[in-house]
LUMPA-620501 format. One record per residue (C-alpha): residue number from 1; residue in three letters; x negated, y negated, z negated. Coordinates in steps of 0.2 Angstrom, whole numbers. Layout:
REM residues N
(NUM,'ALA',(X,Y,Z))
...
***
This chain:
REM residues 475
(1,'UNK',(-86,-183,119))
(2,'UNK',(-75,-168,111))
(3,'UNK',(-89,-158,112))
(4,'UNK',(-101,-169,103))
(5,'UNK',(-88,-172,88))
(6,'UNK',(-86,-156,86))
(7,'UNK',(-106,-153,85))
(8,'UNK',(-106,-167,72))
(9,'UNK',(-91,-160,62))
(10,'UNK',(-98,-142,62))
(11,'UNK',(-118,-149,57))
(12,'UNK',(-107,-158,45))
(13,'UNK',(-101,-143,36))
(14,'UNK',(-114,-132,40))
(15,'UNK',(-126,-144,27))
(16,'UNK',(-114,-143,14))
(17,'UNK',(-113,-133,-1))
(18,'UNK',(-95,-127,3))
(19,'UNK',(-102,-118,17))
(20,'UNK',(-117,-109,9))
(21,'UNK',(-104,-104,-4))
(22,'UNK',(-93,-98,10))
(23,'UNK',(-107,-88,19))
(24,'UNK',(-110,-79,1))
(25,'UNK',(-92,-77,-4))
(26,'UNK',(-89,-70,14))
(27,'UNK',(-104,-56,17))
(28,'UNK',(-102,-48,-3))
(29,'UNK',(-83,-48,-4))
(30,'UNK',(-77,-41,13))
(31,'UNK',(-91,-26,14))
(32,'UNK',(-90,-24,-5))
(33,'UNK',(-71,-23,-2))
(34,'UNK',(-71,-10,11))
(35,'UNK',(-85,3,2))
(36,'UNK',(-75,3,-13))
(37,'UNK',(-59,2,-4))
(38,'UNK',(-64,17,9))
(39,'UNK',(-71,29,-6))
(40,'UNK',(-53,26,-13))
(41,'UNK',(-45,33,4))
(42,'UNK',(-57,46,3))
(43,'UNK',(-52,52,-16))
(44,'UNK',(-34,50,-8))
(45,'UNK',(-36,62,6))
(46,'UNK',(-44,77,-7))
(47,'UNK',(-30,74,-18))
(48,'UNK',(-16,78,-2))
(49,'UNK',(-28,93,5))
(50,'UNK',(-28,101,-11))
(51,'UNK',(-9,97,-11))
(52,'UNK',(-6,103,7))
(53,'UNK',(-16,117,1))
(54,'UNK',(-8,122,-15))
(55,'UNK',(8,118,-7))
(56,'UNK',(5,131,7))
(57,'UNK',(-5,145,-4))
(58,'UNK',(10,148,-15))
(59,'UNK',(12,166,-20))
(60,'UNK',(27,174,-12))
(61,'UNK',(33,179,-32))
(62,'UNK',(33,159,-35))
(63,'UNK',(45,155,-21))
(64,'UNK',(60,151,-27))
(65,'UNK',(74,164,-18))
(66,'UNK',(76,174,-31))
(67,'UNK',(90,176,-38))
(68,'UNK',(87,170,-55))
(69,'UNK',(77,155,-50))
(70,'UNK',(93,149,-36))
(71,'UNK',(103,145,-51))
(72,'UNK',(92,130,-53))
(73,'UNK',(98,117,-43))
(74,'UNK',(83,105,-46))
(75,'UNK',(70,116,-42))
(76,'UNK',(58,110,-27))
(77,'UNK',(62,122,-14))
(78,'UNK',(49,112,-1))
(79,'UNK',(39,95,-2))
(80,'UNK',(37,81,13))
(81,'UNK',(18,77,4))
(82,'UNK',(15,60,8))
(83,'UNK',(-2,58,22))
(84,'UNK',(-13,45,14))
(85,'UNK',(-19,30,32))
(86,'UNK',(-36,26,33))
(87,'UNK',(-31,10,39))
(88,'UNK',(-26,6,21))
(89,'UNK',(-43,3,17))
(90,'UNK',(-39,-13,24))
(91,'UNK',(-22,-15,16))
(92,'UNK',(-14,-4,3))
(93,'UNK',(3,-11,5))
(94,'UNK',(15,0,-1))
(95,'UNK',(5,16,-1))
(96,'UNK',(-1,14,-17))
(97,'UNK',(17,13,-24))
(98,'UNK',(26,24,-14))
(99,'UNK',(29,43,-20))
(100,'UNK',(17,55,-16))
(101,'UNK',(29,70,-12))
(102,'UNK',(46,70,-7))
(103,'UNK',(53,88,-18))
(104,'UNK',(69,94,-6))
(105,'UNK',(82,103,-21))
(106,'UNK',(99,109,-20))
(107,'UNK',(105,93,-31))
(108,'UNK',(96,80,-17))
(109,'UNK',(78,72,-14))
(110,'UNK',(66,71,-28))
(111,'UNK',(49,58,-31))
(112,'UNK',(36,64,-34))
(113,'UNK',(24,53,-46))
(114,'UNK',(13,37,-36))
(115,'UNK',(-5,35,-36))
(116,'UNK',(-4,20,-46))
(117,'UNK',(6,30,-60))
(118,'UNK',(-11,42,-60))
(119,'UNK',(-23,26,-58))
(120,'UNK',(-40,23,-67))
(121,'UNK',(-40,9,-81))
(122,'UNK',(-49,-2,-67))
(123,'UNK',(-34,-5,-60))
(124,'UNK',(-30,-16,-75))
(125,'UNK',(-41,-31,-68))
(126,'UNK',(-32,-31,-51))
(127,'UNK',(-33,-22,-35))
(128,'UNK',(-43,-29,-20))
(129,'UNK',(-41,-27,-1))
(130,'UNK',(-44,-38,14))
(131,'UNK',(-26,-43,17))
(132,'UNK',(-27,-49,-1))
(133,'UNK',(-43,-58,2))
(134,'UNK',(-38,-65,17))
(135,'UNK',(-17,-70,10))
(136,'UNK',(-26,-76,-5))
(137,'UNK',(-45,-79,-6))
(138,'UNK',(-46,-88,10))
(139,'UNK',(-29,-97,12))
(140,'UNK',(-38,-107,-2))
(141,'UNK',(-56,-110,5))
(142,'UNK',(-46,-116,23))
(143,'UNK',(-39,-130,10))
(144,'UNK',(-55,-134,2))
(145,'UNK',(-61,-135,18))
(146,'UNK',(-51,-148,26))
(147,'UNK',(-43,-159,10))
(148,'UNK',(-56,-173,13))
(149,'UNK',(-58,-171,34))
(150,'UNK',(-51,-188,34))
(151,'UNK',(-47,-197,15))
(152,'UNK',(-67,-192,14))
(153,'UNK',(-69,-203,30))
(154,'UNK',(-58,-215,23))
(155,'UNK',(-67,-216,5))
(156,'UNK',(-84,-218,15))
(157,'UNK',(-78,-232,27))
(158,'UNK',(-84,-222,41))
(159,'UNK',(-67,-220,48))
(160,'UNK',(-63,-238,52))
(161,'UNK',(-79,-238,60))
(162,'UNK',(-77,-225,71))
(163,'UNK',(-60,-229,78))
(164,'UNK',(-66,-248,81))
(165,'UNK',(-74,-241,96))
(166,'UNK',(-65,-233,111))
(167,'UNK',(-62,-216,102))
(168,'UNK',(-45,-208,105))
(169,'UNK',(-38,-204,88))
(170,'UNK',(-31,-185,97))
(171,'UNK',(-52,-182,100))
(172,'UNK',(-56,-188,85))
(173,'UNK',(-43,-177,74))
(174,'UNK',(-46,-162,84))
(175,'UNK',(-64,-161,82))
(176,'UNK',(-62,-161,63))
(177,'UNK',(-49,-147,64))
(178,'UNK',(-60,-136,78))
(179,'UNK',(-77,-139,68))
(180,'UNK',(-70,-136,54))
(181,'UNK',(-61,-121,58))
(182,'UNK',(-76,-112,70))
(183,'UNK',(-87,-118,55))
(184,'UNK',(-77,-108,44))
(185,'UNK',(-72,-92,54))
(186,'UNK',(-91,-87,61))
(187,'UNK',(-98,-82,42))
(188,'UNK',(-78,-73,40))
(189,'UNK',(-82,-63,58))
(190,'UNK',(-101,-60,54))
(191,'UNK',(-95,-52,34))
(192,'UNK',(-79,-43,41))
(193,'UNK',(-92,-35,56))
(194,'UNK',(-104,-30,43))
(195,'UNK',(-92,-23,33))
(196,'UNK',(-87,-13,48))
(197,'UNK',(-104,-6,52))
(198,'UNK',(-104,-2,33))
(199,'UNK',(-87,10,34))
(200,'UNK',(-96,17,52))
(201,'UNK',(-110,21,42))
(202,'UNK',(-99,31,29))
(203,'UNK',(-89,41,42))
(204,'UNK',(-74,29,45))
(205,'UNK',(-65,35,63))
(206,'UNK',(-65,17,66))
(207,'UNK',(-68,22,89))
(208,'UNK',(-49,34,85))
(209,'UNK',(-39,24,98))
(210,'UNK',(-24,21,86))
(211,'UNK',(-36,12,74))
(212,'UNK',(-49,0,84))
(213,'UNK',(-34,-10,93))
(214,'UNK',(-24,-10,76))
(215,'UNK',(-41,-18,68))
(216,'UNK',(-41,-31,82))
(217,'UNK',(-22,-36,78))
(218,'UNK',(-27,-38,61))
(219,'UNK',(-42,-48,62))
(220,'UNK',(-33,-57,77))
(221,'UNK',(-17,-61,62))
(222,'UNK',(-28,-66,49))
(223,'UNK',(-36,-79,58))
(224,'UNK',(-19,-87,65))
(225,'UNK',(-16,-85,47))
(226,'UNK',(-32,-97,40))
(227,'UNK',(-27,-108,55))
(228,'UNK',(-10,-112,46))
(229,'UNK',(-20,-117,31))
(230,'UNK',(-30,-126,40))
(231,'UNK',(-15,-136,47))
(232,'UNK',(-9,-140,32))
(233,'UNK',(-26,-145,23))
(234,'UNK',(-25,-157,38))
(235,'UNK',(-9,-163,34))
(236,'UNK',(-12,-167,16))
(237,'UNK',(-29,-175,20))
(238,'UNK',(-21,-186,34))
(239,'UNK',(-6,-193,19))
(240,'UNK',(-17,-197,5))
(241,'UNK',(-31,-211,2))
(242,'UNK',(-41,-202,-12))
(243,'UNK',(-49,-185,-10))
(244,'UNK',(-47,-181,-28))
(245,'UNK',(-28,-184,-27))
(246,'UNK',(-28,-174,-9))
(247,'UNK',(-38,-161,-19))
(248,'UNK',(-23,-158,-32))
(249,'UNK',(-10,-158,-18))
(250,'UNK',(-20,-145,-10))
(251,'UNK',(-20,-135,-24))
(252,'UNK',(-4,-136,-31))
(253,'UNK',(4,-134,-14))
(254,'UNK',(-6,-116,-11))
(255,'UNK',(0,-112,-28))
(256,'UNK',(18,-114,-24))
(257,'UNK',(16,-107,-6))
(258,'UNK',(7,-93,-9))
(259,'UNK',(7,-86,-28))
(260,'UNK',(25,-92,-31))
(261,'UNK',(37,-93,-19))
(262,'UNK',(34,-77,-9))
(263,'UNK',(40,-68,-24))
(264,'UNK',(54,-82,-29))
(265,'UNK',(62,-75,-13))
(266,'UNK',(63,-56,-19))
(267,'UNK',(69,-64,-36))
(268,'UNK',(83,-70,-30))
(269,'UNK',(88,-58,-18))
(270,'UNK',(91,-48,-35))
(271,'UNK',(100,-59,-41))
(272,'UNK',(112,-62,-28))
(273,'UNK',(114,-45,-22))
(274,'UNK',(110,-31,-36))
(275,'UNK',(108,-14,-34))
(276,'UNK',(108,4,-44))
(277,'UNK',(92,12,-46))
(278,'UNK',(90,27,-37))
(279,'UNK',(88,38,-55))
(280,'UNK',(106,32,-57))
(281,'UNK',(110,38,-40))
(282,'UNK',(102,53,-43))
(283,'UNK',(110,57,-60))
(284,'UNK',(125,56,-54))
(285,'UNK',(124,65,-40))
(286,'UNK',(117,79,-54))
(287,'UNK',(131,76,-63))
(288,'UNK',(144,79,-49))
(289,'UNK',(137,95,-45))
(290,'UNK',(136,101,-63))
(291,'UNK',(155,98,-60))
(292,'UNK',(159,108,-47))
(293,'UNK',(148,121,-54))
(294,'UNK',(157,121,-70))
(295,'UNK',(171,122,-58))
(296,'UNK',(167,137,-47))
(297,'UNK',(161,145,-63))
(298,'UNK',(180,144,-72))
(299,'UNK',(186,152,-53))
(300,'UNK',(174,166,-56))
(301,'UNK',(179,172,-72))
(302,'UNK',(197,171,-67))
(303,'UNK',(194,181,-52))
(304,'UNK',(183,192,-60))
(305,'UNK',(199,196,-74))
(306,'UNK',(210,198,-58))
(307,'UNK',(198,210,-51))
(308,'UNK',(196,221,-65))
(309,'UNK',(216,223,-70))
(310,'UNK',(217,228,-52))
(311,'UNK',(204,239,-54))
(312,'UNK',(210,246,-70))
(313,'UNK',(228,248,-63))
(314,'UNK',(220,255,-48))
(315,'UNK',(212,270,-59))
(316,'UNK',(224,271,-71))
(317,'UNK',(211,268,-83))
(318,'UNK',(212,257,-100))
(319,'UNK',(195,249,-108))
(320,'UNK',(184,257,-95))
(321,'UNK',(177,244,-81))
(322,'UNK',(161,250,-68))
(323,'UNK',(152,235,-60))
(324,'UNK',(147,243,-45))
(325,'UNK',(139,235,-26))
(326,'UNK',(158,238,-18))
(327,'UNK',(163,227,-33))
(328,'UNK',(150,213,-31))
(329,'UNK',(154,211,-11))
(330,'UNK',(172,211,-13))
(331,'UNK',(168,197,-26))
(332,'UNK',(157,187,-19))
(333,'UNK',(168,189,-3))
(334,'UNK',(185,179,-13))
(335,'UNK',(174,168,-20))
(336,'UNK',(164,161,-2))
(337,'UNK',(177,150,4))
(338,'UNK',(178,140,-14))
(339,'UNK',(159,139,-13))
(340,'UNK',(163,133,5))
(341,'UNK',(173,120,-1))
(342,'UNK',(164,116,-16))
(343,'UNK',(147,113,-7))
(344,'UNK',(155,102,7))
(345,'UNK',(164,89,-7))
(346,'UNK',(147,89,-15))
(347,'UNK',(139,87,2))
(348,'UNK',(150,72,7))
(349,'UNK',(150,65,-12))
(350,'UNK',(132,65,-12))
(351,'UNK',(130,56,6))
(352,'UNK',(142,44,1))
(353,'UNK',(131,40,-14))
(354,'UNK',(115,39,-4))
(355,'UNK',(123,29,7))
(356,'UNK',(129,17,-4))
(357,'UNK',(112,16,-13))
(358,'UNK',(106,13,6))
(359,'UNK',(116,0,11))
(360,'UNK',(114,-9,-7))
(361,'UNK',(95,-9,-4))
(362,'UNK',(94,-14,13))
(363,'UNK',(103,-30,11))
(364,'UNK',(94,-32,-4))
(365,'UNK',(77,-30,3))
(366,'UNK',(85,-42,18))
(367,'UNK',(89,-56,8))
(368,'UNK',(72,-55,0))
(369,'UNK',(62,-55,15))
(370,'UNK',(71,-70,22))
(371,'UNK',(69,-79,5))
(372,'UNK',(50,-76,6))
(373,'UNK',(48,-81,23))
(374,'UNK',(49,-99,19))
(375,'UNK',(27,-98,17))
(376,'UNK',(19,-92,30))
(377,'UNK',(10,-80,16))
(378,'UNK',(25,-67,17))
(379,'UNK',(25,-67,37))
(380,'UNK',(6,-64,35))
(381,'UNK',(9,-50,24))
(382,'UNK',(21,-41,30))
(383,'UNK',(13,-41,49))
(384,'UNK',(-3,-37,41))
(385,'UNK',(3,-21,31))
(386,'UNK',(12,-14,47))
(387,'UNK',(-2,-16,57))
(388,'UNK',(-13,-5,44))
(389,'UNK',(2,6,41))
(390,'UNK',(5,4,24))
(391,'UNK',(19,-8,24))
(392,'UNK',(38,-8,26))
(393,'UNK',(38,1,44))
(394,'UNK',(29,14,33))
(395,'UNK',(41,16,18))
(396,'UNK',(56,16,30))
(397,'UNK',(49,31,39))
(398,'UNK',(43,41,26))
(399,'UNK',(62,40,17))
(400,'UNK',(70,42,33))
(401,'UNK',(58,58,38))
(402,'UNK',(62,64,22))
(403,'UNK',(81,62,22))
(404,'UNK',(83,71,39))
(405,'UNK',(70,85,32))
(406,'UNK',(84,88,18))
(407,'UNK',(100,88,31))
(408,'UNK',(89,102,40))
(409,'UNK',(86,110,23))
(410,'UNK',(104,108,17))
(411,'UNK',(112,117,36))
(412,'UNK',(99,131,36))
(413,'UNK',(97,135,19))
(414,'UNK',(106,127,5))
(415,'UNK',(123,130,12))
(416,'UNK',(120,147,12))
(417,'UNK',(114,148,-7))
(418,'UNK',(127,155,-17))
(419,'UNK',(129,147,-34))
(420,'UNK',(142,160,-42))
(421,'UNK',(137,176,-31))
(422,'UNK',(133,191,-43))
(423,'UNK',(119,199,-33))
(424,'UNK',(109,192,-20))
(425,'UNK',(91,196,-15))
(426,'UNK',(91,192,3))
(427,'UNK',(79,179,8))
(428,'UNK',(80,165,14))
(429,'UNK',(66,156,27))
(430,'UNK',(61,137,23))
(431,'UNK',(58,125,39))
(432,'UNK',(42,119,38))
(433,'UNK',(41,98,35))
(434,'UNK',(41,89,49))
(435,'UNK',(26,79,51))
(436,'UNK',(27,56,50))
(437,'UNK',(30,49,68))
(438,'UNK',(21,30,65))
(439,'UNK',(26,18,76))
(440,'UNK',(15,11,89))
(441,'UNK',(5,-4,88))
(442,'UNK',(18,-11,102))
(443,'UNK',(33,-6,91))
(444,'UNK',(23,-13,74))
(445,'UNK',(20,-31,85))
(446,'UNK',(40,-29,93))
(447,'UNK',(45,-25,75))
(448,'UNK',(36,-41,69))
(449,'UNK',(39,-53,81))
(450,'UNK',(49,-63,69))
(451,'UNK',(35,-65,57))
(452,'UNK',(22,-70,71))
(453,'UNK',(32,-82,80))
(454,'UNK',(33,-88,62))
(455,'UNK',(16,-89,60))
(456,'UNK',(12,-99,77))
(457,'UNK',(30,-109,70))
(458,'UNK',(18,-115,55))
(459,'UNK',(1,-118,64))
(460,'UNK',(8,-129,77))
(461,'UNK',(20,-139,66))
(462,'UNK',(8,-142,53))
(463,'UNK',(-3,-149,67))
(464,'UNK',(11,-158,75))
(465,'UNK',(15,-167,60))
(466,'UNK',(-4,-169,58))
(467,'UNK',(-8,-179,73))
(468,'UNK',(11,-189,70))
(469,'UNK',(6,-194,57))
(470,'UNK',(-13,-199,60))
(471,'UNK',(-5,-208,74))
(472,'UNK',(5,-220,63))
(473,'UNK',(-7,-222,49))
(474,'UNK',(-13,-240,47))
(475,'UNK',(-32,-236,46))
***
C-alpha cells in the first residue's frame, strides 16, 4: 500500500509544473555553476604559481639581510602564500575572503590583500556556488514543494475521502513526504552528475582520493539538509487549512531561518563580546617596538660617548676619533645584552597582544556560531565548507601554520638581527614555509559532529511534530 502512494504522490508531482521548473532550474544552474566556478579556481591557482614563483626567483640583491634594509622592521623577510582548494569550486567559504599571503616581519605577521579585494565588477551581482544554491536556492523549492501536500488535499476534499477508508494516517503522511522528497532529489542528482562529468571534461582531479569521498559527504549533507525543509514544509502544510496562507508561512519562515537569523547570531555575538581589530593589534605592537627601538638607540649614543672618551683618554688624543672594526665589535659587543633584553620584552609584549586578540576572537567567533545554530542553515554551512575545505577548519589552520612559521622565523632569525649593531653583513638563512596539513575527512566529520547531529536533530523533530500533529487534526 506504501508503495502505491508513493507512486501516486511522485506521478503527482511529476505532471506538475513545479517539477518541470525544477528539472530546468536543476540541469542549468548546478553545471553552469561548476564551469564558471572551476575557471575561477583555475585563474586562482596561475595567480599562486606565479606567486610561489616570484616568491622563489628573487634576486639574492632583493633579499633583505643587508644591513641597510634590517633597519626596517616591516619589511617581509618570507611569505606563507595561501594554496587555493579545488574543492572550493563547490564552496568558496572563506577562501575568497581570507589573506592571500601571510608576510613574516620583525614587527609580527602581515596580510596580504584577498581575492575579493582584487575581484571583477561581476562580483557586484553576487557570488554563486553550490553550497549556496543548495543553503539557499533549494531550501526554498523543498517548501514549495510540500506547503500544499496536505491543506491542497484538504482544499480539494480529497483528504476526508481518503482517510474514510482503512488508510493509516502514518502511510498516508509518509508517502507524501517520500514522493515528494525522491520526486524532488532525482533531477538535483541527475544536474549535480552532469555537472560533474562537466568539471571531468575540463581536467577537474575529481578520482584524487582526498576529493571523491569529500564530494560524497557533501552531496550526502546537502541532501539531509533539503530533508529538513522538507520536514518543515510538512509541518506548516499539516497546521494550516488554506494553501495560500501555508504559502506565506512558508515563505516568511525560510526568510527568517535562512537569510536572517543565521547572521542575527554573529550580530549579536559582537555585541556581547567585542573585540579589537587585528590593524589595532598590529599598530600597537608597531608602536611598542618603535619604543624600544628609540630606547636601544638613546643607549647607543651613550655608549658610543663613553667609548670614545675612553678612547681619547686612552690615546691622549683631543678632537681626533677613528671608527675602526675593533671599535665596531667591542660596541656591538656592550650593546648585545640590551638587544637581548630589548627583543625578549618586545617578544613577550607582542605574544601577550596576539594572544589577547586570540582569545577575544575565539569567544567571539564561539558565541556567534552558537547563536546561528538555532536554523539548521548555519549547521549546513559550516559542515559544507569544511568538507570542501574552505571553511572555518581552513582559516584556523592557515593562521595557526602561520603563527608557528613566525615562532620559527623569530628563534632562528630575528633574534639574531641586530637593530643598533654598526656593521653587519653576515647572512642570515630563511626556513623555507612549512606547507598547510588539512584535516582529514574523518577529522572534518569528528570536527562537525555537533552540526550533523544537528541536522538529523532538525529532520526528525520536524517530522515528529509532523505526524503528532496530523495525528490530532480533526480532518
Amino acid at each position: 500500500m506504501l508503495i502505491t502512494l508513493i507512486r501516486k504522490e511522485m506521478m503527482h508531482h511529476i505532471l506538475s509544473a513545479r517539477f518541470i521548473a525544477l528539472l530546468l532550474m536543476c540541469v542549468l544552474l548546478i553545471p553552469l555553476n561548476f564551469h564558471i566556478n572551476y575557471h575561477r579556481y583555475l585563474q586562482r591557482q596561475v595567480d599562486y604559481q606565479e606567486t610561489v614563483k616570484d616568491e622563489n626567483n628573487k634576486d639574492p640583491a632583493e633579499q633583505p639581510w643587508l644591513q641597510k634594509q634590517r633597519t626596517d622592521p616591516n619589511l617581509e623577510v618570507s611569505k606563507l602564500i595561501l594554496k587555493p582548494t579545488p574543492l572550493s569550486v563547490f564552496g568558496t567559504g572563506l577562501e575568497s575572503a581570507l589573506p592571500s599571503y601571510l608576510g613574516m616581519t620583525r614587527n609580527g605577521i602581515q596580510r596580504g590583500e584577498t581575492a575579493l579585494s582584487t575581484a571583477p565588477i561581476a562580483f557586484l551581482l553576487g557570488h554563486l556556488d553550490f553550497v549556496f544554491v543548495v543553503s539557499t536556492v533549494f531550501s526554498l523549492l523543498s517548501l514549495l514543494f510540500t506547503f500544499d501536500a496536505v491543506t491542497g488535499e484538504k482544499e480539494a476534499g480529497t483528504l476526508r475521502i481518503t482517510l474514510a477508508n482503512t488508510l493509516p494516517r502514518d502511510i498516508f503522511l509518509w508517502s507524501k513526504l517520500i514522493g515528494g522528497y525522491l520526486v524532488f532529489i532525482v533531477p538535483f542528482l541527475v544536474s549535480l552528475i552532469i555537472g560533474l562529468l562537466v568539471l571531468v571534461w575540463q581536467g577537474f582531479p575529481l578520482s584524487e582520493s582526498d576529493i571523491f569521498p569529500r564530494i560524497l559527504c557533501l552531496i550526502g549533507i546537502s541532501l539531509l539538509y533539503i530533508a529538513v525543509f522538507f520536514a518543515m514544509g510538512a509541518v506548516i502544510s499539516i497546521y494550516f487549512d488554506s494553501s495560500k496562507t501555508a504559502l506565506i508561512v512558508a515563505f516568511t519562515f525560510w526568510v527568517f531561518a535562512v537569510l536572517i537569523l543565521p547572521r542575527v547570531g554573529f550580530l549579536v555575538a559582537q555585541t556581547v563580546a567585542p573585540t579589537s581589530t587585528a590593524e589595532n593589534v598590529y599598530r600597537e605592537k608597531t608602536a611598542r617596538r618603535t619604543e624600544l627601538h628609540a630606547t636601544l638607540e638613546a643607549e647607543r649614543s651613550k655608549i658610543m660617548g663613553r667609548m670614545i672618551q675612553e678612547s681619547n683618554q686612552g690615546e691622549a688624543t683631543t678632537g681626533f676619533f677613528r671608527l675602526d672594526e675593533a671599535f665596531v665589535a667591542k660596541m656591538n659587543e656592550r650593546m648585545r645584552p640590551l638587544e637581548e633584553t630589548a627583543r625578549l620584552k618586545y617578544r613577550d609584549l607582542a605574544t601577550q597582544l596576539d594572544r589577547r586578540y586570540a582569545q577575544e576572537r575565539k569567544r567571539q567567533d564561539k558565541i556567534g556560531i552558537n547563536f546561528s545554530r538555532i536554523t539548521p542553515t548555519s549547521s549546513f554551512i559550516f559542515l559544507a565548507t569544511d568538507a570542501t575545505q574552505t571553511g572555518q577548519v581552513k582559516r584556523d589552520t592557515y593562521f595557526q601554520t602561520g603563527t608557528r612559521y613566525y615562532e620559527v622565523l623569530d628563534a632562528e632569525m630575528f633574534s639574531k638581527m641586530s637593530d643598533a649593531a654598526l656593521i653587519e653583513t653576515a647572512e642570515i638563512p630563511s626556513p623555507p614555509a612549512p606547507p598547510l596539513v588539512a584535516l582529514t575527512l574523518e577529522e572534518t566529520l569528528q570536527h562537525g559532529a555537533l552540526d550533523l547531529l544537528l541536522l538529523c536533530f532538525f529532520t526528525g523533530g520536524f517530522t515528529s511534530v509532523a505526524f503528532l500533529k496530523f495525528f490530532r487534526s480533526d480532518i
